[in-house]
N, C-alpha and C positions, 0 to 999 in steps of 0.2 A: 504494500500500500504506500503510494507516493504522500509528498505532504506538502501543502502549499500555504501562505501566508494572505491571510483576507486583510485589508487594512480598511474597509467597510467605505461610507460613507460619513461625512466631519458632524459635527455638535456647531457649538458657536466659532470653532476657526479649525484649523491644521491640524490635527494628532502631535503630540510633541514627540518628536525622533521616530517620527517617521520615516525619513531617508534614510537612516543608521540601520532601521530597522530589518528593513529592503535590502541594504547590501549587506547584513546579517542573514538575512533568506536563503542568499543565491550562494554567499559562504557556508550554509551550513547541506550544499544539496538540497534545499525544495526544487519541486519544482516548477512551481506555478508563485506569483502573486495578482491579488487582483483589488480591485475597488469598487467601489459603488455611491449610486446616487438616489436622494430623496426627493426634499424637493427645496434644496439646497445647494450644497458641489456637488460638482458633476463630475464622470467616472474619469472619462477621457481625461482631460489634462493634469489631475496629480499621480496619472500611471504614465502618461510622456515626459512627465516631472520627474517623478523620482525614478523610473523605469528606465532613462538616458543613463542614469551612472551603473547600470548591470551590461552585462553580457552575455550571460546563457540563460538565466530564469525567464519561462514565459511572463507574457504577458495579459492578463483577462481582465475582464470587465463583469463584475457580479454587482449589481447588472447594471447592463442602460435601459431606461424606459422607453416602450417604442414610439410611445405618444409624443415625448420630447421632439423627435425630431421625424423628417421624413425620412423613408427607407433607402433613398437615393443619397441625402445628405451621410446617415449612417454608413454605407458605403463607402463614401468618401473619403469619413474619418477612417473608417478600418484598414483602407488603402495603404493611409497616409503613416500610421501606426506601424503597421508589416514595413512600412519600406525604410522607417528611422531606428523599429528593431532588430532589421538584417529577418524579417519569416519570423518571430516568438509571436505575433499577437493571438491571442485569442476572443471573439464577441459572446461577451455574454447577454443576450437579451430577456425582459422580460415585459408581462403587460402591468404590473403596478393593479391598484385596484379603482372602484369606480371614483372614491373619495380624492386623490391625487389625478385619476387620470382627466375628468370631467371639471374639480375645483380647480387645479394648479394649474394644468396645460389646456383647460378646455376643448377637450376633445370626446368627442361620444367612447361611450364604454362598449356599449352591449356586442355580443358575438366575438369573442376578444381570442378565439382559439383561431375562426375563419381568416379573421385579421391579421392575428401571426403567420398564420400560412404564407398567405399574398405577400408581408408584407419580407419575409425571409426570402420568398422566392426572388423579388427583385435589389433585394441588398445582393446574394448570391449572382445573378444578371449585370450589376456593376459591378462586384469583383472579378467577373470571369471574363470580360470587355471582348465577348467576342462579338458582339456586332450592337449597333445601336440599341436601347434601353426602352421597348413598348411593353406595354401592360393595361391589359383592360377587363379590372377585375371589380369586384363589388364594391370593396372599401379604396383600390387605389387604381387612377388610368395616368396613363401616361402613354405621349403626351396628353396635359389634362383637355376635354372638349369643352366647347365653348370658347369663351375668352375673347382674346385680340384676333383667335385662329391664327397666330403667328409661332404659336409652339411646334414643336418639332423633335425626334429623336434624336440622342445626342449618345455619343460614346465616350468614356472615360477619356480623357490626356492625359491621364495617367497608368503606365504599363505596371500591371502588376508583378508582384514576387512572384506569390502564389496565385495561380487563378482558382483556389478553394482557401478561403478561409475558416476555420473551425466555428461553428454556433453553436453555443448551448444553450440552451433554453432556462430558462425556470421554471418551475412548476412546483404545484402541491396537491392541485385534485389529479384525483386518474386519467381523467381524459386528457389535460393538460400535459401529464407525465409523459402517455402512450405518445401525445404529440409530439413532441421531444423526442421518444422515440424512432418517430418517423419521420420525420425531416429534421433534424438535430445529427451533429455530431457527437452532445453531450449533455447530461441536465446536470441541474444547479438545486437542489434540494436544499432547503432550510428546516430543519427542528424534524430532522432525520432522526429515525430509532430503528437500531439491529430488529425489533419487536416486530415491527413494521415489512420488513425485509419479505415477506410472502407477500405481501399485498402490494408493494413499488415492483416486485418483478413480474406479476403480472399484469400488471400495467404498461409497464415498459414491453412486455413481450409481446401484449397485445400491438402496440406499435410494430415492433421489428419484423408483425409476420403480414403490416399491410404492403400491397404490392406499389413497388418502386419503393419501399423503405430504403434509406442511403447505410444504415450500419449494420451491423449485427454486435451480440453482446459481447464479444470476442475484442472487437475496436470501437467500442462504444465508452466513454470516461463519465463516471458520474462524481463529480466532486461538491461535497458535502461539508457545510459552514458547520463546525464541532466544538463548543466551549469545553478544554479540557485545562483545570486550573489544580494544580499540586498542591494539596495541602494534607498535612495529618488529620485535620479536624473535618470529617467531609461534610458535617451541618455549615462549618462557618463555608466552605467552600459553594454548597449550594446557594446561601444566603446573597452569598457573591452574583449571581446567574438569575435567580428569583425576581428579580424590580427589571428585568430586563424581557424576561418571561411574561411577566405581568404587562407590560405595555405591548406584545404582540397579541398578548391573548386578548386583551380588553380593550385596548386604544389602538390597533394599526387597521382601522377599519370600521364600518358602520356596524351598529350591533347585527343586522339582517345580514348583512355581506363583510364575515372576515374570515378571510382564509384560513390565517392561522389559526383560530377560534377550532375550526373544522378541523386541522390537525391532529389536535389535542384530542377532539373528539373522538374522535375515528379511533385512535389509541388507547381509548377505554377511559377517558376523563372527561368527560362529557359533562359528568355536574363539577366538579372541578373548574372547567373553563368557562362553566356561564356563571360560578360564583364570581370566579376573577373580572370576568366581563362586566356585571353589575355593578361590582364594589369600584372598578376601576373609572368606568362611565358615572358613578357617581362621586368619583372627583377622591375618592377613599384610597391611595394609590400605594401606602403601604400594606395596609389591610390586604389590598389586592395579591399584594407579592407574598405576605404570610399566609395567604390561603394555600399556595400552591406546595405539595409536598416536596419533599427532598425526592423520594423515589418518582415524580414526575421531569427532577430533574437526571437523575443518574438515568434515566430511558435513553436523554435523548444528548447529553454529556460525557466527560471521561473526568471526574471530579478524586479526588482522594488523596493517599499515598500515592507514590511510584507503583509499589507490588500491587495496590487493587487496579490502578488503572493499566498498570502491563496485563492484566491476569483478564481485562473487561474489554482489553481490545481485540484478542481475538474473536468476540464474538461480530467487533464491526468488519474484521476480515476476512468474514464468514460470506458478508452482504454484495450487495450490488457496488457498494461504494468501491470508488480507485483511490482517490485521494480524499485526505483530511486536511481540512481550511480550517488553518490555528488562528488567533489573534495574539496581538501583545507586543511589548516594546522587545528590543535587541535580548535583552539580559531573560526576558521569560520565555522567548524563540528559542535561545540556546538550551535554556534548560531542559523547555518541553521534546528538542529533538533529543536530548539525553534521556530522559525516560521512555519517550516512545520508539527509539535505537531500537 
């Protein structure tokens, strides 16, 4: 199992030692890092930031929203990335939910798997520049009709690396998964559990056995964001992961529509997560995080000693997952790849 370094999305400014952190990654063998966006920074420039002073560690994006920008502008950038990292980039996309995608970008929500489709097929159509760039599909045409009628198809000026860049997807419900599956090179799973591991493989398989599927599980990477924090005491360690818990359960989303809500669920905590949901939408946000048990953290974590989380990770090596996405400054990278050795 490979291991890669997530360095997320910012708070009110930069992560401090951040850049340390990254050429800590790529010193220590990861082999991935990546970033992501809210509705805040954005993925793209603190990974051509700090990802200029590496060499061989990929490069991803967990994720970019697709609604931010158009599928042709995404393109663009992904181009632009492969050709300043010498071929490391990797695109992580996802669709965000109705609350960011509709409030922040204003952009319609609904249908958001059909959406992905389209709108991958033509980010993949500008990477592969081999002939000019049409598209006439539900949610996206190009050139657009109507207008000045002065639009016209256009091909990249710029030659790519690669003419295949890596996509992964994100996902959390099945059908999202299977999608990923099937036109993905890779998914991006959040609040992943070994537990779970029956139910994401057939999901995923459901994908790979629709026809013109581009992987099979064999070269399929599914890399999985994993809070694992070292401690003897594993209450204070969960305690650590709980207020963070608590605001996807409860606040990353409309109480009728949160994904991760449904995670939980699905996982066998289902009054667990509409407690947290309630206490937390009623503005109760500690409350919210002491509802949530330790054992709902160690499901979906690698919390403890050394010996219990060496002894807990085979069973994530059991799963779907390839890679483990750590967080943390340079000094708890180094460690964590000492215990997970």
């Amino acid at each position: 199992m490979k291991l890669g370094y997530h360095l997320g999305y910012w708070s009110s400014g930069p992560p401090a030692g951040a850049g340390e952190a990254v050429l800590a990654a790529e010193e220590l063998g990861f082999d991935s890092v990546w970033t992501a966006e809210g509705y805040g920074s954005d993925a793209f420039t603190p990974l051509a930031w700090w990802g200029a002073a590496t060499n061989r560690i990929k490069l991803g994006t967990n994720i970019v929203q697709m609604a931010a920008r158009t599928p042709t502008a995404v393109g663009m950038t992904a181009q632009t990335l492969d050709h300043l990292s010498g071929g490391r980039f990797v695109l992580g996309l996802g669709v965000s939910g109705p609350q960011v995608v509709e409030g922040w970008y204003g952009q319609p929500y609904p249908r958001p798997l059909a959406r992905t489709r389209e709108y991958v097929e033509i980010v993949r159509r500008v990477v592969a520049r081999e002939e000019p760039v049409t598209f006439d599909g539900e949610f996206f045409r190009l050139p657009l009709p109507g207008g000045t009628g002065l639009g016209k198809p256009l091909k990249s000026t710029l030659h790519p690396v690669r003419r295949e860049i890596p996509i992964y997807l994100a996902a959390e419900g099945p059908k999202n998964v299977a999608l990923s599956a099937e036109i993905g090179d890779g998914w991006l799973p959040l609040f992943f559990s070994p537990k779970a591991d029956e139910f994401y493989r057939a999901a995923l398989d459901e994908g790979f056995a629709r026809p013109g599927a581009r992987r099979k599980p064999a070269d399929f990477e599914v890399a999985a964001s994993v809070p694992v924090i070292v401690h003897d005491d594993v209450e204070a360690a969960a305690n650590l992961i709980k207020p963070s818990l608590a605001l996807y359960i409860g606040g990353m989303g409309a109480k009728q529509v949160n994904f991760h809500h449904d995670v939980f669920a699905r996982l066998g905590y289902a009054e667990v997560a509409d407690r947290v949901q309630d206490l937390y939408l009623a503005g109760r946000k500690a409350e919210a995080a002491a509802a949530i048990p330790t054992g709902l953290v160690e499901d979906t974590s690698l919390i403890g000693p050394p010996a219990k989380i060496r002894a807990e990770l085979s069973r994530w090596e059991e799963t779907v997952v390839t890679t483990l996405l750590l967080r943390g400054d340079a000094p708890t990278l180094r460690r964590l790849a000492e215990v997970l050795a």
